[in-house]
KOLDREN-120845 format. One record per residue (C-alpha): chain; residue in one letter; x, y, z. Coordinates in Angstrom, 2 decimals. Example, Ala and Ser with C-alpha at 12.3 -4.5 7.8 and 13.67 -1.06 7.14 Angstrom:
(kefi "A" "a" (12.30 -4.50 7.80))
(kefi "A" "s" (13.67 -1.06 7.14))
***
This chain:
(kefi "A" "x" (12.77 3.45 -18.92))
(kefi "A" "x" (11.63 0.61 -16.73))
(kefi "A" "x" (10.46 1.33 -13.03))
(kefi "A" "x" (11.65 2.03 -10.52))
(kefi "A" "x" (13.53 4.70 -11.81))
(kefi "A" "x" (15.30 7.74 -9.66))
(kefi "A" "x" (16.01 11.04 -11.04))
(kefi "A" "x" (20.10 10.23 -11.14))
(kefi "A" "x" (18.88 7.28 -14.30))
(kefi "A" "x" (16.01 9.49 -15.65))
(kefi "A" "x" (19.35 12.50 -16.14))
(kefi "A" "x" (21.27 9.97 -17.47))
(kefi "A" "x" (18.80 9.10 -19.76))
(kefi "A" "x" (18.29 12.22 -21.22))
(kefi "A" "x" (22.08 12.74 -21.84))
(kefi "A" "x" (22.31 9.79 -23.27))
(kefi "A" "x" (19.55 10.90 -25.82))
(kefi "A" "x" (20.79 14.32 -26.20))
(kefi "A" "x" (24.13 13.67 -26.27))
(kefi "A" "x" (24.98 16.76 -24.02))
(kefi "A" "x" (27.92 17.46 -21.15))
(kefi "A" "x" (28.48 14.82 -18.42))
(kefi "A" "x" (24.89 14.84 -16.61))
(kefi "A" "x" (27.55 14.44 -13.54))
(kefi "A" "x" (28.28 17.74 -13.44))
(kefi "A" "x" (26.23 19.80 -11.20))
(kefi "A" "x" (23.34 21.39 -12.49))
(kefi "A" "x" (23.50 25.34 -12.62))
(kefi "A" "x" (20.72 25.08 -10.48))
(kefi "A" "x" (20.16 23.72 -7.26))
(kefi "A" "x" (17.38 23.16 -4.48))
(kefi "A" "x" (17.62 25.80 -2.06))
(kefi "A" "x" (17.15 23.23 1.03))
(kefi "A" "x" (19.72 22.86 2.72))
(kefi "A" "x" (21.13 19.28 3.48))
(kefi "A" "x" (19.72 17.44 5.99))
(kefi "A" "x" (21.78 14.84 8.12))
(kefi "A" "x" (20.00 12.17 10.12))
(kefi "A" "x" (21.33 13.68 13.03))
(kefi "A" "x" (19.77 17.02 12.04))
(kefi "A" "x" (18.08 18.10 15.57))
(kefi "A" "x" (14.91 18.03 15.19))
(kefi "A" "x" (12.16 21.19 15.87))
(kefi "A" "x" (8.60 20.91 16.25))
(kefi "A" "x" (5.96 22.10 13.15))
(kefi "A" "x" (5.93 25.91 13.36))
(kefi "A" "x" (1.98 25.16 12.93))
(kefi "A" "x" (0.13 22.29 13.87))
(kefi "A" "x" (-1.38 20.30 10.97))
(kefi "A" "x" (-4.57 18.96 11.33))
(kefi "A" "x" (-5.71 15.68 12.61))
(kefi "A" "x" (-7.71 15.16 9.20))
(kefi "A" "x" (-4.54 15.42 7.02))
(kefi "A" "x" (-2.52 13.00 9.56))
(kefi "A" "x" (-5.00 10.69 9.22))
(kefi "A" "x" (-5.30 10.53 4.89))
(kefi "A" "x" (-1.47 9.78 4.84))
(kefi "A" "x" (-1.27 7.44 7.92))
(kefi "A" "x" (-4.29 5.29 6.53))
(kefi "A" "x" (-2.81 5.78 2.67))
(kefi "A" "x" (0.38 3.90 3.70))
(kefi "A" "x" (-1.30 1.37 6.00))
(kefi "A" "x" (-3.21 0.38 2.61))
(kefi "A" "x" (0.38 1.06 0.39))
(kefi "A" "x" (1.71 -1.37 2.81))
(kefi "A" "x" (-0.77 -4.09 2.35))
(kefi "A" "x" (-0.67 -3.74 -1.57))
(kefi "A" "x" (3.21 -5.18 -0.51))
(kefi "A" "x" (1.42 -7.74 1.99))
(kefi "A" "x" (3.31 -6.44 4.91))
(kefi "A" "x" (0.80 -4.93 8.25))
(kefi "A" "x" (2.07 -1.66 9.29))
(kefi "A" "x" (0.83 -0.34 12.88))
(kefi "A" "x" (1.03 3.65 13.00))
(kefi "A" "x" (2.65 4.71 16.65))
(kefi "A" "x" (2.36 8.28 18.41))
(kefi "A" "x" (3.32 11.21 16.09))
(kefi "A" "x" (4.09 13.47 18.68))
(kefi "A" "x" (7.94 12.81 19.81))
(kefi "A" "x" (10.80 13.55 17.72))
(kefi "A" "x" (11.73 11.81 14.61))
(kefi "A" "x" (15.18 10.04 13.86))
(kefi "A" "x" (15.56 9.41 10.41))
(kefi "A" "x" (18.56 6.82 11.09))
(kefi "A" "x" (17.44 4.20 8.05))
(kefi "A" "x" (18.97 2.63 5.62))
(kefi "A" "x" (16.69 3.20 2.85))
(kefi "A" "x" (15.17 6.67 2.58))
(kefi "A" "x" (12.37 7.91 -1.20))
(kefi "A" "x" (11.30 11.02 -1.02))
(kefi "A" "x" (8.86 12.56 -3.87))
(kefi "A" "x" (6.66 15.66 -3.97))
(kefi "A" "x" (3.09 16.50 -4.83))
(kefi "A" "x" (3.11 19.91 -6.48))
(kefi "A" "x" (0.09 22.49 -7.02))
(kefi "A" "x" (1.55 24.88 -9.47))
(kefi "A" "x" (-1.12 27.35 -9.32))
(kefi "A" "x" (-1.06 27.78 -5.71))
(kefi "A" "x" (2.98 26.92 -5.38))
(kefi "A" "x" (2.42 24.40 -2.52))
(kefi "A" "x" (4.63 21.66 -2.24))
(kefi "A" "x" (4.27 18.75 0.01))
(kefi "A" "x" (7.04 16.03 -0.01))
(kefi "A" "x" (7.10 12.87 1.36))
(kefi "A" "x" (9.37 10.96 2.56))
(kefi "A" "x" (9.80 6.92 3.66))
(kefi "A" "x" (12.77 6.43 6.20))
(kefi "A" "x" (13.64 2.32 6.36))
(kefi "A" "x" (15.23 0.04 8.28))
(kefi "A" "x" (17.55 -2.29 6.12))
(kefi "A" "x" (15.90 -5.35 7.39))
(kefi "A" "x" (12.67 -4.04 7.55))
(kefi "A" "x" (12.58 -3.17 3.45))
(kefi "A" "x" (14.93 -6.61 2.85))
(kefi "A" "x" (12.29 -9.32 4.93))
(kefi "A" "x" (9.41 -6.92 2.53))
(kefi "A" "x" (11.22 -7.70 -0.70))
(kefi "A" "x" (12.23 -11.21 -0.06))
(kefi "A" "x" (8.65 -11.91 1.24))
(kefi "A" "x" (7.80 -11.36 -2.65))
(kefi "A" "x" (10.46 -11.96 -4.78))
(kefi "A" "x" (12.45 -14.10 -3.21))
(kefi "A" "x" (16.67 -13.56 -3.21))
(kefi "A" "x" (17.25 -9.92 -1.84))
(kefi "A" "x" (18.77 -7.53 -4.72))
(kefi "A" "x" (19.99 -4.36 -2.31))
(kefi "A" "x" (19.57 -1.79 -5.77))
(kefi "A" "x" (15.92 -3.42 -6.12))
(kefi "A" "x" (14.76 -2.96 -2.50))
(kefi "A" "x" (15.87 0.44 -2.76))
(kefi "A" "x" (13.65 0.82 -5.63))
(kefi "A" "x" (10.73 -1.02 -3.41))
(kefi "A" "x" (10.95 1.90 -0.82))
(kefi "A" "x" (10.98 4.22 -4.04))
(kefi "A" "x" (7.84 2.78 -5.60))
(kefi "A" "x" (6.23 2.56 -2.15))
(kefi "A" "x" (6.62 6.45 -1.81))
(kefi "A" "x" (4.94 6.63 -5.46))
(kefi "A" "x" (1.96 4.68 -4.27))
(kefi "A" "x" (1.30 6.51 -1.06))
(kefi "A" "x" (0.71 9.51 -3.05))
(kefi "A" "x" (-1.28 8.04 -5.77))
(kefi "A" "x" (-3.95 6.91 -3.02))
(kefi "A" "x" (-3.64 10.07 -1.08))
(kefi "A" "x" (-3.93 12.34 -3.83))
(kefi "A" "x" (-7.72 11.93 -4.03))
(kefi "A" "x" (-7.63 11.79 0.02))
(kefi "A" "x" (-6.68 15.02 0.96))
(kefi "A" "x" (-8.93 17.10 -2.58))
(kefi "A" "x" (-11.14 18.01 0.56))
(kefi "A" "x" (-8.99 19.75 2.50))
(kefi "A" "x" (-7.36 22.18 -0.43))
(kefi "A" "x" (-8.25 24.75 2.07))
(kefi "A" "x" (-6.72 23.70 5.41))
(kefi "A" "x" (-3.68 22.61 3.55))
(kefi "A" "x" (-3.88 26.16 1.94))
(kefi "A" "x" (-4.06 28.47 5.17))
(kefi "A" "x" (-0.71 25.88 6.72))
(kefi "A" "x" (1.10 27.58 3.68))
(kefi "A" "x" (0.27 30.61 3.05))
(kefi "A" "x" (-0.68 34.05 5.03))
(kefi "A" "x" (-4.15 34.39 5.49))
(kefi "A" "x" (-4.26 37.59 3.91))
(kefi "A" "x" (-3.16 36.17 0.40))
(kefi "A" "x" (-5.83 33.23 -0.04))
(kefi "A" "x" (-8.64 33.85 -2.22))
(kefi "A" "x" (-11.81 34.52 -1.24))
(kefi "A" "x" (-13.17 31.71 -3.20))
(kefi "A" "x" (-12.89 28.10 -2.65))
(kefi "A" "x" (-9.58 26.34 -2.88))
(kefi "A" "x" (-9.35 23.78 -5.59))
(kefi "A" "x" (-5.34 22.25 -5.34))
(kefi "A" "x" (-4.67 19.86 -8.23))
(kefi "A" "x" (-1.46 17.64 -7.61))
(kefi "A" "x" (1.26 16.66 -9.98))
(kefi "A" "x" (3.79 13.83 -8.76))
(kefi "A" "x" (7.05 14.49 -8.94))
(kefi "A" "x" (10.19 12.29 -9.67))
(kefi "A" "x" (10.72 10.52 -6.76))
(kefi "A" "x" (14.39 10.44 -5.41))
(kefi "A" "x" (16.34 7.58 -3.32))
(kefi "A" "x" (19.20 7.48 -0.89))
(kefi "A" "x" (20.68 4.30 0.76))
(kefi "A" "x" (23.63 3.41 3.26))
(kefi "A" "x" (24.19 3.59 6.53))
(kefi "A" "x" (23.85 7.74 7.69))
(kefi "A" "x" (22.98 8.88 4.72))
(kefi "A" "x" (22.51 12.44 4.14))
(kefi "A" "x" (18.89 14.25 2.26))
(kefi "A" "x" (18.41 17.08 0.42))
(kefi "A" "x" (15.62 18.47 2.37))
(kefi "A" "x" (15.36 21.12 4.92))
(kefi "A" "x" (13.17 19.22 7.31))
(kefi "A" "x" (12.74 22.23 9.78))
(kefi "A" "x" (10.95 25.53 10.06))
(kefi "A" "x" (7.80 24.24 7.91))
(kefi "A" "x" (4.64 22.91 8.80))
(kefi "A" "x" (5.09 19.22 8.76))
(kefi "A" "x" (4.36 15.87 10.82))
(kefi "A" "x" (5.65 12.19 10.66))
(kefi "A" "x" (4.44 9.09 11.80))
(kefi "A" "x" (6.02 6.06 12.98))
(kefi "A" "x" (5.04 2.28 11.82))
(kefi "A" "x" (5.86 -0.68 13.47))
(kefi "A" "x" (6.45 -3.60 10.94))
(kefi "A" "x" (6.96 -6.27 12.87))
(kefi "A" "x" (9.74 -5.67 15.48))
(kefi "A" "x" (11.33 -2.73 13.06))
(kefi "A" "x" (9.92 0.59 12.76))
(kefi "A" "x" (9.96 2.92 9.91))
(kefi "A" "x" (9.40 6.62 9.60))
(kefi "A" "x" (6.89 8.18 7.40))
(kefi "A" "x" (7.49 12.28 7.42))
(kefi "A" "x" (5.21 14.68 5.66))
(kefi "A" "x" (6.37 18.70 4.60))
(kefi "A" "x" (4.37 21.41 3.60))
(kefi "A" "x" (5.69 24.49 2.09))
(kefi "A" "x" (5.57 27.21 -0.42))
(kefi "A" "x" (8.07 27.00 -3.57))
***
């Protein structure tokens, strides 16, 4: 398969290799989130998460951004977020052996992700700057991955009781999951966005502003 790829092309691949029932059909299993609207009213983190963690994903996009030559300026993360873009990735890092789960997710502007992609490739393809915001979302957590190793325990006690962590230091190793697009004008995700630990951050790119939003949970 050639990148960027979502997980709607990566099904359809494997049908077409397995020659199976119509990967359109819905899957016998589903995520338990519930769907989230843009207009989903928004509730503050049950928890707060700390500065530390903030920072290793605000400064991990700032340098994602400039890989795509764009400056992105990170604003307050303290009002509400309204994830009214046109473009929106989402992808998780997953620790299996301590079942945490922390998604991320890029909210765009149309503009905003179209002036990005023509600034480097020229004539604007609408699929292919969806698949910009997509690969974006895969490189944010490539540099963060090694970012955020030394806080395995903070990110730990966000999650789960204290009574059920170990005694022993908290190693978290983090597999990348397929990352998933949506685009159109009030689009709807797949994510419950409330009633976990999480934060977001705004970025002004130029006279646009996109939304960077960061969830923590048990699976």
């Amino acid at each position: 398969m050639r990148k960027p790829f979502n997980q709607d092309q990566f099904k359809k691949t494997i049908h077409n290799i397995l020659n199976q029932t119509d990967p359109t059909e819905p899957a016998t299993q589903k995520s338990s989130a519930p769907t989230s609207t843009p207009d989903s009213q928004w509730e503050e983190s049950p928890v707060e998460v700390p500065s530390s963690i903030i920072a290793a994903f605000t400064e991990s996009t700032i340098e994602a951004m400039e890989q795509y030559m764009a400056e992105a300026i990170p604003g307050s993360s303290k009002s509400p977020v309204e994830l009214k873009g046109y473009f929106s990735a989402w992808v998780d890092l997953l620790d299996s052996g301590n079942r945490i789960q922390i998604t991320l997710i890029l909210n765009f502007p149309k503009k905003a992700a179209c002036d990005i992609y023509e600034g480097i490739f020229g004539e604007v393809d609408i699929e292919q700057v969806c698949g910009l915001v997509q690969e974006l979302s895969n490189i944010i957590c490539g540099i963060v991955k090694p970012r955020i190793a030394e806080f395995a325990k903070e990110i730990a006690q966000l999650v789960h009781p204290e009574k059920d962590l170990p005694e022993e230091e908290i190693e978290l190793t983090w597999d990348l999951g397929l990352p998933e697009t949506k685009m159109g004008e009030g689009h709807a995700l797949d994510i419950a966005i409330n009633e976990v630990p999480k934060f977001h951050v705004p970025f002004k790119i130029k006279d646009e502003t996109f939304h960077l939003l960061v969830l923590l949970q048990k699976f």
